[in-house]
BAMARLO-180684 format. One line per field, with one value per residue (C-alpha): residue in three letters; chain; y, z, x. Coordinates in Angstrom, 3 decimals. Layout:
BEGIN
r [ALA_...]
c [A_...]
north [Y_...]
up [Z_...]
east [X_...]
This chain:
BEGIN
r [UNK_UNK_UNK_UNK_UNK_UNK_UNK_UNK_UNK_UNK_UNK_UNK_UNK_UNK_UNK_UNK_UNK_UNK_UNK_UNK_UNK_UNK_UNK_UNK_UNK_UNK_UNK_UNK_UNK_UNK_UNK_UNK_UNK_UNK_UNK_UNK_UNK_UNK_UNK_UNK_UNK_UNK_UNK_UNK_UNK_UNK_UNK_UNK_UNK_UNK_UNK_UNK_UNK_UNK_UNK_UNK_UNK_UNK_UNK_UNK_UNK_UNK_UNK_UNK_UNK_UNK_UNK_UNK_UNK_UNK_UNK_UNK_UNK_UNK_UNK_UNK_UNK_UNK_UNK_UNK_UNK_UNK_UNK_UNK_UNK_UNK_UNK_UNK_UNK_UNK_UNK_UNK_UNK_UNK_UNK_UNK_UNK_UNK_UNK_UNK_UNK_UNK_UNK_UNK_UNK_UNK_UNK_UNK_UNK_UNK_UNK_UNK_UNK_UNK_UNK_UNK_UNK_UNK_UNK_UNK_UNK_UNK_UNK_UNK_UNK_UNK_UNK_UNK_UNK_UNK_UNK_UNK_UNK_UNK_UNK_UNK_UNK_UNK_UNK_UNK_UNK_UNK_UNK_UNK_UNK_UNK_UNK_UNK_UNK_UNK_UNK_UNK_UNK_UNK_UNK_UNK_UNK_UNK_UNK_UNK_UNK_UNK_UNK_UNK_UNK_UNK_UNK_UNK_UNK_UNK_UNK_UNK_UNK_UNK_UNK_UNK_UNK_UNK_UNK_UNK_UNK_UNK_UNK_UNK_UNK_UNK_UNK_UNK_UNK_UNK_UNK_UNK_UNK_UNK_UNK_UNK_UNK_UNK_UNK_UNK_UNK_UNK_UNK_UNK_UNK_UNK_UNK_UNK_UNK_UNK_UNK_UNK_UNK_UNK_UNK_UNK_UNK_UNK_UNK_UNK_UNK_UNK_UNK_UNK_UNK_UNK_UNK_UNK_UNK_UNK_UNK_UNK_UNK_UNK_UNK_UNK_UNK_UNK_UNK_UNK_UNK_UNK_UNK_UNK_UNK_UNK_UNK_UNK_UNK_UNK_UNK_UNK_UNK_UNK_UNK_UNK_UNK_UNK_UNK_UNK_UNK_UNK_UNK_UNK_UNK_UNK_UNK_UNK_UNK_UNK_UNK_UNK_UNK_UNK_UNK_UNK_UNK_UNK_UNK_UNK_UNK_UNK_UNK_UNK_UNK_UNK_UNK_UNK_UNK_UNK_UNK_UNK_UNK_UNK_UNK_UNK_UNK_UNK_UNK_UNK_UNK_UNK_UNK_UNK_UNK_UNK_UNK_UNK_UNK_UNK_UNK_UNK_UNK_UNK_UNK_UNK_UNK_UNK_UNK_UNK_UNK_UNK_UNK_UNK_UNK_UNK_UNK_UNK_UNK_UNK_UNK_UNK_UNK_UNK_UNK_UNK_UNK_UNK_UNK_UNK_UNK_UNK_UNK_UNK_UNK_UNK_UNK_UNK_UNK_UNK_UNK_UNK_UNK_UNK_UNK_UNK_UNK_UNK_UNK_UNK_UNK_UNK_UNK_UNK_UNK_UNK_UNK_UNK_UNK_UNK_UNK_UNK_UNK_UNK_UNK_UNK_UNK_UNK_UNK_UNK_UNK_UNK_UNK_UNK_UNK_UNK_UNK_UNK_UNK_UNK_UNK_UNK_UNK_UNK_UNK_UNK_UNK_UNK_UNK_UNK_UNK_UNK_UNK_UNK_UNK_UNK_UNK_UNK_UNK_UNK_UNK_UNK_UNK_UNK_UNK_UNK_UNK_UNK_UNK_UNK_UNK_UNK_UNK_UNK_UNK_UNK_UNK_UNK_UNK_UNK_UNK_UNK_UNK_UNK_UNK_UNK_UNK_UNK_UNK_UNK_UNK_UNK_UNK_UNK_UNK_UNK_UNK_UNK_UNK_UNK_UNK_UNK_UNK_UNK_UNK_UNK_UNK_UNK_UNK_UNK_UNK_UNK_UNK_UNK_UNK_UNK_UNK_UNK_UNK_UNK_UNK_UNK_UNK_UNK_UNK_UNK_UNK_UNK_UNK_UNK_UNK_UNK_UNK_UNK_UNK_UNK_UNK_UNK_UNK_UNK_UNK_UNK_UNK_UNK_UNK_UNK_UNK_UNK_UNK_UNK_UNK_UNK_UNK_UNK_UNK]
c [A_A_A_A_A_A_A_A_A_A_A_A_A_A_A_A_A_A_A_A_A_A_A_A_A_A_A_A_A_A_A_A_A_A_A_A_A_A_A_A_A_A_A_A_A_A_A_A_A_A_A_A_A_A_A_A_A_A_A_A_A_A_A_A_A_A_A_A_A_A_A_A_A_A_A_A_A_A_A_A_A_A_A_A_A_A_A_A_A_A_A_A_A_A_A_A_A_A_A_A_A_A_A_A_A_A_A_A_A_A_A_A_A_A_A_A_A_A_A_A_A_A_A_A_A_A_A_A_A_A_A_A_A_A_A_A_A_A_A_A_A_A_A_A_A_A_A_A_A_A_A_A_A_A_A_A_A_A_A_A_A_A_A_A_A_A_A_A_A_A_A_A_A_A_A_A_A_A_A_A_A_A_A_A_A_A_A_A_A_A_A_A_A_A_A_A_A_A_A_A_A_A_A_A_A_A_A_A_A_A_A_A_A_A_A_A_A_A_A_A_A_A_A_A_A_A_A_A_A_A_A_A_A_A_A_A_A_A_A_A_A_A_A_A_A_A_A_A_A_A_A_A_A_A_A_A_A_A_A_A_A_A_A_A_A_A_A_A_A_A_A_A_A_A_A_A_A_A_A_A_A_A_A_A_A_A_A_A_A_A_A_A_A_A_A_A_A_A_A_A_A_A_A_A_A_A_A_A_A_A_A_A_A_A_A_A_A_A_A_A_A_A_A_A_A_A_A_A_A_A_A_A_A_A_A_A_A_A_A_A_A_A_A_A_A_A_A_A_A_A_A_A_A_A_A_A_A_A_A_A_A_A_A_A_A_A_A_A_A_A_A_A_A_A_A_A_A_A_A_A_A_A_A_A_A_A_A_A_A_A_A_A_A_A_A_A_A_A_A_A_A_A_A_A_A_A_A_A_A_A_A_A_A_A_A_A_A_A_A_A_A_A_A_A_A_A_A_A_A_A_A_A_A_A_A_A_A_A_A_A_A_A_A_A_A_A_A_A_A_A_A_A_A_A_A_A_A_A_A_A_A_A_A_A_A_A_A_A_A_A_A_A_A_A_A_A_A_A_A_A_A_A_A_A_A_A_A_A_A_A_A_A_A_A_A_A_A_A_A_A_A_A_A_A_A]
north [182.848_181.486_178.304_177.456_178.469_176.149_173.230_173.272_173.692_170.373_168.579_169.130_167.420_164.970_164.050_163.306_159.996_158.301_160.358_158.342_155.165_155.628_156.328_153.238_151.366_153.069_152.381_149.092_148.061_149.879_147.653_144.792_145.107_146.732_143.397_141.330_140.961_141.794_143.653_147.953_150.507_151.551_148.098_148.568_152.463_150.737_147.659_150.381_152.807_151.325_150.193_153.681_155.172_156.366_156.925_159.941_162.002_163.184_160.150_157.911_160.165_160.003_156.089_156.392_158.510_156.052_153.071_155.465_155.797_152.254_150.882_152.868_151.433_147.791_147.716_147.326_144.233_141.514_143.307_142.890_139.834_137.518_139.624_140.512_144.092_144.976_148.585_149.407_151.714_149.049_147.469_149.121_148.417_144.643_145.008_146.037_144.852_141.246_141.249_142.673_139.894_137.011_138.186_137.958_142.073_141.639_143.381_146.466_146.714_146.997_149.401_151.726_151.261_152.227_155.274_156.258_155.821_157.933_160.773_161.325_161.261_163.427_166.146_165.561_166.129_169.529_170.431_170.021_172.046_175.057_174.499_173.976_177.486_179.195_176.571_177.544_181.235_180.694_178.226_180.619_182.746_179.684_179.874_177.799_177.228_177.242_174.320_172.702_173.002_171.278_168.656_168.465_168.322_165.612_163.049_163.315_162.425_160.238_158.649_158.679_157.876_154.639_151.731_150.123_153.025_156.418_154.811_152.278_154.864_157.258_154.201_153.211_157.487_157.141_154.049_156.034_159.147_156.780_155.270_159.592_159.932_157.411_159.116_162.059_165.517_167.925_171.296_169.848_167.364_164.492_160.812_159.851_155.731_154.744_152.141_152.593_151.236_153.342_152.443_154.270_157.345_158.221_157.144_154.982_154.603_155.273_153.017_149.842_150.771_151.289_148.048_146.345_147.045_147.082_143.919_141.786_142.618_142.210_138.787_137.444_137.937_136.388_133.373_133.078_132.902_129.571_128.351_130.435_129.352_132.105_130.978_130.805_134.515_134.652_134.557_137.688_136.748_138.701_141.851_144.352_147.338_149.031_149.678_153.468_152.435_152.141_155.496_157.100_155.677_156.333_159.774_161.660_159.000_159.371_163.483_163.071_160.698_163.003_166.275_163.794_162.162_165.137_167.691_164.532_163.091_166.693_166.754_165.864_163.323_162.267_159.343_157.023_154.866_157.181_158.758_155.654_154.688_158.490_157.941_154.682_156.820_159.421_156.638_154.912_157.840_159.389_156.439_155.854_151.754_151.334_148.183_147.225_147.588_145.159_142.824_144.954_148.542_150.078_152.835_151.273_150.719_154.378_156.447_154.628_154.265_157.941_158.941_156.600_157.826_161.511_161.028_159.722_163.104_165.032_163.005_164.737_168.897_168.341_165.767_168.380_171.951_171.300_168.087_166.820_162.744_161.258_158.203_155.600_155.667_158.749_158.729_156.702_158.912_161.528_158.971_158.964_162.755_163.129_160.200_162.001_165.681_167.042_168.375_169.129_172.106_175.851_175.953_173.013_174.534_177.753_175.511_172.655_174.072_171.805_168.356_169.665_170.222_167.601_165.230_167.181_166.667_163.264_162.674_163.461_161.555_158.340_158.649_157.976_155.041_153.556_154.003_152.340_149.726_148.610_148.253_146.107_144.144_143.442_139.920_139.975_141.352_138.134_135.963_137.632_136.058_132.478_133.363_131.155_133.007_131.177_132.558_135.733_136.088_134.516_137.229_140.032_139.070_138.250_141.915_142.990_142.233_142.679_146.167_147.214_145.333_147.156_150.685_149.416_146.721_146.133_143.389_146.053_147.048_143.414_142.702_146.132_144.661_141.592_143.465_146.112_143.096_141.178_144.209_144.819_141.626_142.036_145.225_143.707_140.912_142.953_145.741_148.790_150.559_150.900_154.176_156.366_154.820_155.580_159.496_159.442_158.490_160.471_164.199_163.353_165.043_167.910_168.343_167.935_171.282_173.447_173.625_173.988_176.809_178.590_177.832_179.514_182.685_182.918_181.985_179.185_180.540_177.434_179.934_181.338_178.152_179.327_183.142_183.049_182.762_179.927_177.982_178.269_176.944_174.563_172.370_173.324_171.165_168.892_168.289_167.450_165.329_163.595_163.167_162.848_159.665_158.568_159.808_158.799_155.228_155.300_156.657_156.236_153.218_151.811_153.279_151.692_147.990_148.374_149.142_146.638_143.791_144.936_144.643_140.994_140.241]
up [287.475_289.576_290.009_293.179_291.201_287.957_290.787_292.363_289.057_288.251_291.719_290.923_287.738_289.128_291.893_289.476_289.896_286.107_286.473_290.069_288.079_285.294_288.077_290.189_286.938_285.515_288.914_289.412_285.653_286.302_289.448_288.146_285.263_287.331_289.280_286.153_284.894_281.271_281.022_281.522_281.564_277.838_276.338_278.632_277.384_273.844_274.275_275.277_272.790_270.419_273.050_274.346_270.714_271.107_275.023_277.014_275.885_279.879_281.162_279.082_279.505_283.169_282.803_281.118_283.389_286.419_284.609_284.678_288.003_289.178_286.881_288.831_292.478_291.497_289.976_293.221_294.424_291.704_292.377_296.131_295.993_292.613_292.485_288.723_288.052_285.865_285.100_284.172_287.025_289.334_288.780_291.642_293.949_293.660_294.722_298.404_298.681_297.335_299.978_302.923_301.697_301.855_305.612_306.291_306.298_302.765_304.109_305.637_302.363_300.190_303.001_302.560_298.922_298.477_301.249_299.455_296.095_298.053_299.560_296.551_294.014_296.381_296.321_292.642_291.395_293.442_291.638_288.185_289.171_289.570_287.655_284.361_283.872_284.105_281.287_279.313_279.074_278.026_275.333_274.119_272.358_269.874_266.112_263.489_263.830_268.022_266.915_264.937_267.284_269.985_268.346_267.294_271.167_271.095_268.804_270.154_273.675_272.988_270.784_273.372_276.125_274.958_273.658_274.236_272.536_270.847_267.702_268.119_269.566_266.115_263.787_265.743_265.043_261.537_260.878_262.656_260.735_257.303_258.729_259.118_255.316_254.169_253.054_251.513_251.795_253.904_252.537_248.224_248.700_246.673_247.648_249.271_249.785_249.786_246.783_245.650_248.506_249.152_252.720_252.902_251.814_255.072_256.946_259.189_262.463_265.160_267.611_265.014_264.980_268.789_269.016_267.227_268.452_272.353_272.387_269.367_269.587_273.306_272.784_270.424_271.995_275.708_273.112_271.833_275.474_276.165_278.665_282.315_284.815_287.480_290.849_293.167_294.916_298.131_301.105_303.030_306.877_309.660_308.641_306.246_308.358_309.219_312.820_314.286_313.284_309.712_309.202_310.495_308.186_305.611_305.476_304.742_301.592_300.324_300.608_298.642_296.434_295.573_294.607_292.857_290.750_289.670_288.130_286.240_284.657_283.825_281.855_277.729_278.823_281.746_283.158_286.099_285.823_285.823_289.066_290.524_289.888_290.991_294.429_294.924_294.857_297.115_299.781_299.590_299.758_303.007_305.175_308.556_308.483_304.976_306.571_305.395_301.628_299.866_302.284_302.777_303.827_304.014_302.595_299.692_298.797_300.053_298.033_294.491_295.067_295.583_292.839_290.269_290.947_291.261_287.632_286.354_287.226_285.933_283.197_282.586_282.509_279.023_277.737_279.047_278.219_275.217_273.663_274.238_275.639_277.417_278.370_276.275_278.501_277.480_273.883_274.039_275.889_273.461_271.017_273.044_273.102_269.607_268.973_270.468_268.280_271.293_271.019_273.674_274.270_275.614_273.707_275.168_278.846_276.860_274.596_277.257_280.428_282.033_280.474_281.393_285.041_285.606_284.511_287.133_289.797_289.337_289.547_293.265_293.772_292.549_294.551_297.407_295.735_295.167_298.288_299.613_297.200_297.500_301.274_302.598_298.849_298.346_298.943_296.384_294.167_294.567_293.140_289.922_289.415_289.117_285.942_283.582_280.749_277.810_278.932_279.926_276.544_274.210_275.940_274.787_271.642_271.194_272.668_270.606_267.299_268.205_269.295_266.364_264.173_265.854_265.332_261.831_260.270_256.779_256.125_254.942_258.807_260.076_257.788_258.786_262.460_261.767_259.926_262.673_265.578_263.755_263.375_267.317_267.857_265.614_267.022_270.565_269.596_268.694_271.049_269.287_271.176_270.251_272.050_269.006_266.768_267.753_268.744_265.166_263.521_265.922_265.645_262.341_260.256_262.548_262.480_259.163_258.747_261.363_259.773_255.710_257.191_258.487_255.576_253.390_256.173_255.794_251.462_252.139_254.511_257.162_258.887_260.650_262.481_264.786_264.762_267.488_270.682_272.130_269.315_269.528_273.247_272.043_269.464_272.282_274.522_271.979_271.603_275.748_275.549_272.893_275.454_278.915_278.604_277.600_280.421_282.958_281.787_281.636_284.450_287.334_286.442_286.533_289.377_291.230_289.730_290.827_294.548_294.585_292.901_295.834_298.468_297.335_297.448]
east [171.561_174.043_175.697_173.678_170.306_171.396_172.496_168.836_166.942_168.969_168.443_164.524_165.231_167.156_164.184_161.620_160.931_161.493_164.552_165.656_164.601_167.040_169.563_168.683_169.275_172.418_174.218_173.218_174.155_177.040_177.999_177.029_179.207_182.209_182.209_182.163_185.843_186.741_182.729_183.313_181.241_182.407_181.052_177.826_176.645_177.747_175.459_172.661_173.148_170.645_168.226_167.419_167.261_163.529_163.663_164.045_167.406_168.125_167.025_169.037_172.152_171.701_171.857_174.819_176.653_175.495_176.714_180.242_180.047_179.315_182.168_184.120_182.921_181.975_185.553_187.287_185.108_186.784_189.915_189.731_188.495_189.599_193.013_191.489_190.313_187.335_188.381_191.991_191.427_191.523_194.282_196.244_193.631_194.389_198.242_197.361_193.550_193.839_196.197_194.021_191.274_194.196_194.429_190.975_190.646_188.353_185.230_187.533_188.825_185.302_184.187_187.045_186.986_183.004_183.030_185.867_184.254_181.444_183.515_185.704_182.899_180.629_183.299_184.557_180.875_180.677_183.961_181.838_179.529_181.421_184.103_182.040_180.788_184.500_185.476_182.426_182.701_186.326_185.133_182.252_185.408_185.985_186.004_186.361_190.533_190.187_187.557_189.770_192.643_190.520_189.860_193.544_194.195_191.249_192.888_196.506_195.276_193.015_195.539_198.360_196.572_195.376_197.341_200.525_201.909_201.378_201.819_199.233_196.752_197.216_196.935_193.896_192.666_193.583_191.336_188.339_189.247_189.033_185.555_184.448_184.961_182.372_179.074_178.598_180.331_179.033_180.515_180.738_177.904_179.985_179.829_183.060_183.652_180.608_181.389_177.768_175.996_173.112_173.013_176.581_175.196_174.760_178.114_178.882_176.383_178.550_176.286_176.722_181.004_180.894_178.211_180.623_184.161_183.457_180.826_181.348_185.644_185.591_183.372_185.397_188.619_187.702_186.211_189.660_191.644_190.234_188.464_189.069_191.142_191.125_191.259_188.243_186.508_187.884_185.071_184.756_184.894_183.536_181.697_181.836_183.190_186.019_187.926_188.373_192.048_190.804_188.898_191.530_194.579_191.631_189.916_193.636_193.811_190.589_190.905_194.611_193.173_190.144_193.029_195.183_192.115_189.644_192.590_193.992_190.846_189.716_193.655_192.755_196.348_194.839_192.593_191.325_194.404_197.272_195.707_195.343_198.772_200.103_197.626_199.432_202.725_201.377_200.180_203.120_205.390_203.361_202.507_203.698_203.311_205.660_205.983_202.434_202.501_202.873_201.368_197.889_197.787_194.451_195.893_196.892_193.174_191.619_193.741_193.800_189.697_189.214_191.545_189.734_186.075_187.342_188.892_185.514_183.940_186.841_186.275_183.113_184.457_186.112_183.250_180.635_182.024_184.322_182.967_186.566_186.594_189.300_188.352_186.889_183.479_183.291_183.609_180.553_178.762_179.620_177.838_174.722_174.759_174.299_172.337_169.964_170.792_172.905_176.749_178.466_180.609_179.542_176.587_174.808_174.882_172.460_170.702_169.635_170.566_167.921_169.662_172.981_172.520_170.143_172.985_174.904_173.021_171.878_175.636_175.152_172.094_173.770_176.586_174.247_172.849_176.217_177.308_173.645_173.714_177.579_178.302_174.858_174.551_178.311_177.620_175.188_177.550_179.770_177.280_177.410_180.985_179.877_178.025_179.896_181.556_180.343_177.183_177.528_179.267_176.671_174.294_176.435_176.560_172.916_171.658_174.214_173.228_169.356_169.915_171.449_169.242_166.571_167.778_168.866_167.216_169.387_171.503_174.803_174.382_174.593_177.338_179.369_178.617_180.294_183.226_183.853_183.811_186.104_188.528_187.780_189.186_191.915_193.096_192.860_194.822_197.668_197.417_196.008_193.119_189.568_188.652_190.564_188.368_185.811_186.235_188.057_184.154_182.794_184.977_185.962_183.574_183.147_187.223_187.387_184.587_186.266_189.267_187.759_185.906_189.202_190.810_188.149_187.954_191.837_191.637_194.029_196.381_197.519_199.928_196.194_195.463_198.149_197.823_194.970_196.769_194.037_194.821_197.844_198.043_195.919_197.918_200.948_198.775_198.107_202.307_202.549_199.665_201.505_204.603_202.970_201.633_205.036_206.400_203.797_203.845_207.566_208.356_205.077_203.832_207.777_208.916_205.174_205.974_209.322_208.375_205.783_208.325_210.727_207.875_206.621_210.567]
């Protein structure tokens, strides 16, 4: 079958209707929480993780991958709007749309931000689609040292994309790779660190680690800043829409924005924010009113939007046909995946091709309900920020420790909650990143297999992992994603602050 045949199976799957319903509800959570500084889309398919243990396994997935997707679009409405992003994504989006909303231009700027959310999303997804099978037939060639090689490639840029630094982002690997020993051995059988607590035996439950880091960590640390002292949301006047003037400094953004954003989030080294930041660039570089940035050009807002949400479904090649994350969303979704016995890689588009396209496709049927539910409800939206933090807070932490309780009802898993969000909050305090480790718990043991099997194939030789050619690009790719982050940061995201420094001079 065809791509076009596997696309409509999953568009039939997408229409059922509990199918739509755990759509509805993945993008508005996602939106909700978008909107809501300091509250992503990785804490939210954390917080649900144990909820949906016993529900549908392409249903919940689906609600997981909406809850992506509206981070992505309900991110640019505090960012507009408060001048304070809630996605990293976002954060360029306040430099030129804060701006447009300080001139009164706030509801042009949400419009071009969610129709460019829309349109670069829309396309993006389309990309999946036939993209997805090329990447799987190459994958299908894998053995046990391309494995391990991949997820080589995994940790580095996971690692280096996060954090303040590369440094921080391996320490951070290294802690989840420790937390993958615990339990017992899969190849020997031997208990490994489990200090003779049976309920070790087993390992560590990813959902109580993730749980834990991303709710209790990001809890405790917002707890800790005192009490919040933003300034007020600005009020959108007029309507929300947008001049022919608009659409037409728009559409050439959002279509640069969508080329710059889906090749870089599909990149192991790349992500939402560096094409944000590099669609900034682009805008800036390409505009015929330079005049306007810095003060409020539309453009400024188009291109960055488009680029982010593109990313997200880049995001998803790697997740989907190589079980490789790149984003910290998505190491959570890998989570949910095999909470539920699924891994994904080349073998999960033959083993549940229905699951696997279904998610595809429902991708495109919640880009319509983002786009419905964002531009008449953004007011709507707004009232979420007055929800005082102390309370929105004391939620999260109460779902979170019922949720896990619920999956897990031992008092060694509430104390190993408590342990892991106090380390959350410790690692946030002092910059290290919690996405590598998690992906280190959660590739660890399979890492750790891969390569004891090539070893045994090869009886001990290490000069092997690199005689196969793929793996051999492979742990070369794993060296540049080392470096390109580096660079990006050192070099983009300076020579962008710079610019905008010399604009608000």
């Amino acid at each position: 079958m065809d791509t076009f045949s596997f696309l409509l199976q999953g568009l039939a799957t997408a229409f059922e209707p509990m199918m739509l319903l755990y759509a509805l509800i993945g993008v508005t959570l996602g939106t909700a929480v978008g909107v809501l500084p300091g509250i992503g889309p990785a804490l939210t398919v954390a917080l649900l993780l144990p909820v949906t243990y016993g529900l549908d396994a392409a249903g919940s997935l689906i609600m997981f991958a909406g809850i992506y997707y509206g981070g992505m679009y309900g991110g640019s409405t505090t960012s507009i709007l408060l001048n304070t992003p809630g996605e990293s994504a976002s954060v360029i989006t306040a430099l030129e749309g804060n701006k447009m909303a300080r001139a009164g231009r706030g509801g042009p700027a949400l419009a071009t931000a969610a129709i460019g959310s829309f349109v670069a999303g829309l396309i993006a997804t389309l990309l999946l689609a036939f993209l997805a099978p090329h990447v799987v037939k190459l994958a299908l060639i894998f053995g046990p040292r391309e494995y391990f090689a991949l997820m080589v490639l995994a940790f580095v840029t996971v690692s280096a994309a996060f954090g303040e630094s590369a440094l921080k982002g391996l320490v951070s690997l290294f802690i989840g790779l420790a937390l993958a020993m615990v339990g017992i051995d899969q190849l020997t059988g031997q208990t490994r660190l489990a200090f003779g607590v049976p309920q070790l035996l087993d390992g560590v439950e990813v959902t109580t680690l993730a749980v834990a880091m991303f709710a209790l960590g990001e809890a405790l640390f917002v707890a800790a800043q005192g009490p919040d002292t933003g300034t007020g949301v600005l009020a959108i006047k007029g309507r929300v829409k947008m001049t022919v003037q608009d659409w037409a400094r728009s559409w050439k953004a959002w279509l640069r924005g969508t080329a710059i954003g889906f090749p870089i989030g599909s990149m192991p080294a790349g992500g939402a924010d560096i094409a944000s930041f590099l669609s900034y660039a682009t805008e800036r570089n390409l505009t015929k009113h330079p005049e306007e940035f810095g003060k409020g050009a539309i453009e400024g807002v188009a291109g960055p939007e488009a680029a982010n949400n593109a990313a997200a479904a880049g995001t998803l090649v790697p997740l989907l046909t190589l079980g490789l994350p790149t984003t910290a969303t998505a190491a959570i979704m890998l989570a949910g995946f095999q909470q539920f016995g699924l891994q994904p890689g080349p073998l999960l588009f033959t083993s549940a091709p229905d699951l696997v396209w279904g998610l595809i496709a429902s991708l495109l049927v919640a880009n319509v309900m983002l786009l419905v539910l964002n531009l008449p409800l953004i007011r709507f939206w707004i009232l979420l920020l007055k929800i005082p933090q102390p309370w929105l807070y004391g939620g999260i932490l109460v779902f979170a420790t019922l949720g896990t309780l619920g999956v897990n009802p031992s008092p060694v898993e509430l104390m190993m909650l408590v342990v892991f969000g106090a380390l959350g909050y410790i690692m946030r305090l002092y910059g290290y990143p919690i996405a590598p480790v998690v992906v280190g718990l959660i590739l660890g043991p399979m890492a750790e297999q891969q390569l004891r099997r090539a070893l045994s194939i090869s009886q001990g030789d290490w000069t092997t992992l690199v005689a196969s050619p793929v793996a051999a690009i492979l742990l070369g790719l794993a060296a540049v994603a080392l470096i390109l982050p580096m660079i990006l940061r050192a070099r983009g995201r300076g020579d962008v602050l710079a610019q905008v420094g010399s604009a608000e001079d």
